[in-house]
N, C-alpha and C positions, 0 to 999 in steps of 0.2 A: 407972419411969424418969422424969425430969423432963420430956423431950421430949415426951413422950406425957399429962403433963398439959396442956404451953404447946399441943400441937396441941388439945387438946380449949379450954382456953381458948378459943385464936384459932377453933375454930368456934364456940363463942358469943357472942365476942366480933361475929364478922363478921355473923351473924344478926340479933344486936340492933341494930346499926351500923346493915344497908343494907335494914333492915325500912324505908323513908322514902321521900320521893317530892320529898326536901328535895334540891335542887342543891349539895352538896360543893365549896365550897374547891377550885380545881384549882391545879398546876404546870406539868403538861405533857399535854397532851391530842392528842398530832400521834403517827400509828402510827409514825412516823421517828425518834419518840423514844427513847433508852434512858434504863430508870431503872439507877442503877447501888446497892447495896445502903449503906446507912451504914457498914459494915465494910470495902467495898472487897473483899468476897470474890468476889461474884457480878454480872451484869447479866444484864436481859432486857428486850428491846422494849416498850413499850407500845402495846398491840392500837389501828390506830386508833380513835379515836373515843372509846377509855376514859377514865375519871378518874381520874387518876393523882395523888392526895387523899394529904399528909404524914401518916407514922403517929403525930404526937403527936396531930395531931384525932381519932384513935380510941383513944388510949390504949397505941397500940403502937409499936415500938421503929422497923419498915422503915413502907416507903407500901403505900397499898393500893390495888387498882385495882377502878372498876367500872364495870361496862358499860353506857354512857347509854339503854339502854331497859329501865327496871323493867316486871317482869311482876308484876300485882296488888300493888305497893308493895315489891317485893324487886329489890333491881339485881342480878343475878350479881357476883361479885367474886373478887379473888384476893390472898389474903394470905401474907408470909412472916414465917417463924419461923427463925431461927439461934440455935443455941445448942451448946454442949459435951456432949459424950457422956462419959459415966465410965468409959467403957472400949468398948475397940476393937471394933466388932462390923462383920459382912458386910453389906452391903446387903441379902440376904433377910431378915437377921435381925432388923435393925431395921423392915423392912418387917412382916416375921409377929410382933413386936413389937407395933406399932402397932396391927395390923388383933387382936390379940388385948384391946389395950385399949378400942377404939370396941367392937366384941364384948359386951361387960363393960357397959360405960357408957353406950353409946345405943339408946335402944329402936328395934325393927325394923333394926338393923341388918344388913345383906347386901350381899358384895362381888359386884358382876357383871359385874367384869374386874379380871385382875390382871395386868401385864405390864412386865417389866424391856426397857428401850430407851437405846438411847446416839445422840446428838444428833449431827449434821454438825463440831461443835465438839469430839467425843470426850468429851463430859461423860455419863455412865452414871448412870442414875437409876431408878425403878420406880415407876410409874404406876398406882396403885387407882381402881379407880370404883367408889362404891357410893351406895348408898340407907341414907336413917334419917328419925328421927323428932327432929330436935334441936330445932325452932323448938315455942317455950311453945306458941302454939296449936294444935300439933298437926295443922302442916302436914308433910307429908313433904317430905324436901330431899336434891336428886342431888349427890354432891361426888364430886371427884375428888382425891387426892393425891400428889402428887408427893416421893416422897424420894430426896432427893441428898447424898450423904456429901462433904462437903469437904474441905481440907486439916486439918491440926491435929489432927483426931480430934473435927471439928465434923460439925455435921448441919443441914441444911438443908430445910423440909418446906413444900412451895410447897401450899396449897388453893385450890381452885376451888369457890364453891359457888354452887348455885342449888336455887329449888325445882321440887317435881315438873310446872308449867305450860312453867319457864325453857324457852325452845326448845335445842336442843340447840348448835344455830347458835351463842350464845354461846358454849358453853362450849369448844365446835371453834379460836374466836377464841385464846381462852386458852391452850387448847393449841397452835395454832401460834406463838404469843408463848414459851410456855415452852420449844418444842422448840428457840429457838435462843440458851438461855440459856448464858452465856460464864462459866467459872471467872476469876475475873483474882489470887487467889492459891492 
């Protein structure tokens, strides 16, 4: 499925990105802020504090956010992926989908939470955390992923990543930012 390439992309992509200790370009850096998606599909707060950095500076299509304290030259961050499904599937399915491609493709892979949750806003999504080994040198890195089925018969797959030092405390940031992500079509 193409989804499950663009996810794997967008974690190498965000690796090699927020491997720096280089200051980011920002737009909006106030937790009051909403970023709202280029599509107009989606919004989610930005955590305060984070750099909320345009995704053509990395190559990608949404923004990406990250979180102004790198641990050992890695910022946590949180990137999105939208794109079209070729066909209608359940939200488990796209999730055991997923988690059967990182499986496959990233060494030391293992999920150590899997957990479908539906947000104050009604918006139903399924949230993985796991462990792997994606960064070249052979650093282990904790991600979490979020999938959210949107209208259309689109999908939407929010990553949180950091590495095994990141404090957890980030990634809690993130996850309170995503849990009150707003469908707006």
């Amino acid at each position: 499925m193409r989804f499950l390439t663009l996810l794997l992309l967008a974690l190498a992509t965000t690796a090699t990105a927020a491997e720096t200790k280089t200051r980011f370009p920002t737009s909006l850096e106030n937790g009051d802020s909403i970023y709202v998606s280029s599509t107009k599909r989606y919004s989610v707060p930005v955590p305060t504090g984070w750099r909320n950095v345009p995704g053509e500076n990395m190559g990608l299509r949404e923004n990406v956010m990250f979180h102004p304290t790198p641990v050992q030259g890695f910022a946590c961050n949180i990137v999105f992926i939208e794109e079209a499904l070729s066909a209608k599937m359940k939200l488990s399915e796209m999730t055991d989908s997923s988690i059967s491609f990182m499986e496959k493709n990233m060494a030391s892979f293992k999920v150590t939470e899997r957990k479908e949750i539906k947000n104050a806003n009604g918006v139903s999504m399924e949230r993985v955390k796991y462990r792997a080994r994606i960064l070249a040198n052979g650093v282990n890195s904790k991600n979490v992923i979020y999938i959210v089925p949107l209208a259309d018969n689109r999908l939407l797959t929010i990553t949180v990543s950091g590495i095994e030092p990141t404090p957890d405390g980030q990634a809690d940031e993130a996850d309170t930012a995503i849990a009150k992500i707003s469908l707006t079509k």
